[in-house]
C-alpha positions in Angstrom: -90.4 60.5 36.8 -89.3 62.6 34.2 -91.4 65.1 35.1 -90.2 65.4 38.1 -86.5 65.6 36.5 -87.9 68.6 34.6 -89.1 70.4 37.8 -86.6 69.4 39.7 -83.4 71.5 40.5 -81.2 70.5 37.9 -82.1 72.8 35.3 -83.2 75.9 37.9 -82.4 76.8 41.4 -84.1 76.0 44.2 -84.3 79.7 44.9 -86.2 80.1 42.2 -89.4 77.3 43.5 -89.2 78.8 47.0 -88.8 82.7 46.6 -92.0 81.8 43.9 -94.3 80.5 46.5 -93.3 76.4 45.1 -91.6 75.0 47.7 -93.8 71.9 47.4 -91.8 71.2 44.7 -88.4 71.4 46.3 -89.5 70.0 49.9 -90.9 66.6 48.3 -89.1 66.4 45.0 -86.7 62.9 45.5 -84.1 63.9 43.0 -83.9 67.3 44.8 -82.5 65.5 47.8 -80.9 62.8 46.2 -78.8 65.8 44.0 -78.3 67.6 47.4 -76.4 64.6 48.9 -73.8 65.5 46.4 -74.3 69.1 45.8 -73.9 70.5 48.8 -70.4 69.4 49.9 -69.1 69.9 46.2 -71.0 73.4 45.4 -71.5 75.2 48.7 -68.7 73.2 51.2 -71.3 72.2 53.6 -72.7 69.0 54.8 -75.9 67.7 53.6 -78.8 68.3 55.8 -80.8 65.4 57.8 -83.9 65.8 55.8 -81.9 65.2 52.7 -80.6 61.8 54.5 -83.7 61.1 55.8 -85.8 61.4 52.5 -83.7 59.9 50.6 -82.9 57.0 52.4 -86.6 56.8 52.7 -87.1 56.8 49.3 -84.3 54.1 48.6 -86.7 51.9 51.3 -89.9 52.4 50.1 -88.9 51.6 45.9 -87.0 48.5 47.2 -90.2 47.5 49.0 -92.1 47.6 45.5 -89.1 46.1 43.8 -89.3 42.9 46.3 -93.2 43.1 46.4 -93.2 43.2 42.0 -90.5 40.4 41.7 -92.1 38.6 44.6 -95.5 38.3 42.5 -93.7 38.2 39.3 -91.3 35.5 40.1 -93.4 32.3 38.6 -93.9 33.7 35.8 -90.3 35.1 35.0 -88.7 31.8 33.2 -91.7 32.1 30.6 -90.6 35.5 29.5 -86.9 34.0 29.7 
């Protein structure tokens, strides 16, 4: 994850991973959209696009899948770490 926060747009521009042939980077990167859902109307005065919704929404879904699926298994043994 931190990785990620590293390559991410926060510290450099987006312009900079596309224009260098790294889209990849941009296009699948989670905190990218996430960052854009705020960005965007602040920064630029534009609306978010639906593939910033989309993925992060998507993203939201599929960590609170493993969330329920980890506390699911975990749950029997959580009053013995208590």
């Amino acid at each position: 994850m931190q990785s990620l926060w590293f390559v991410s747009p926060v510290y450099f521009e987006a312009k900079m991973f596309q224009n260098g042939g790294l889209h990849a980077l941009v296009d699948y990167n989670p905190i990218y959209h996430i960052l854009q859902l705020f960005r965007a109307p602040l920064l630029q005065g534009e609306w978010p696009t639906l593939a910033n919704y989309t993925f992060s929404l998507g993203t939201a879904l599929f960590f609170g899948l493993i969330t329920m699926y980890v506390g699911y298994k975990a749950e029997r043994k959580v009053i013995f770490y208590l």
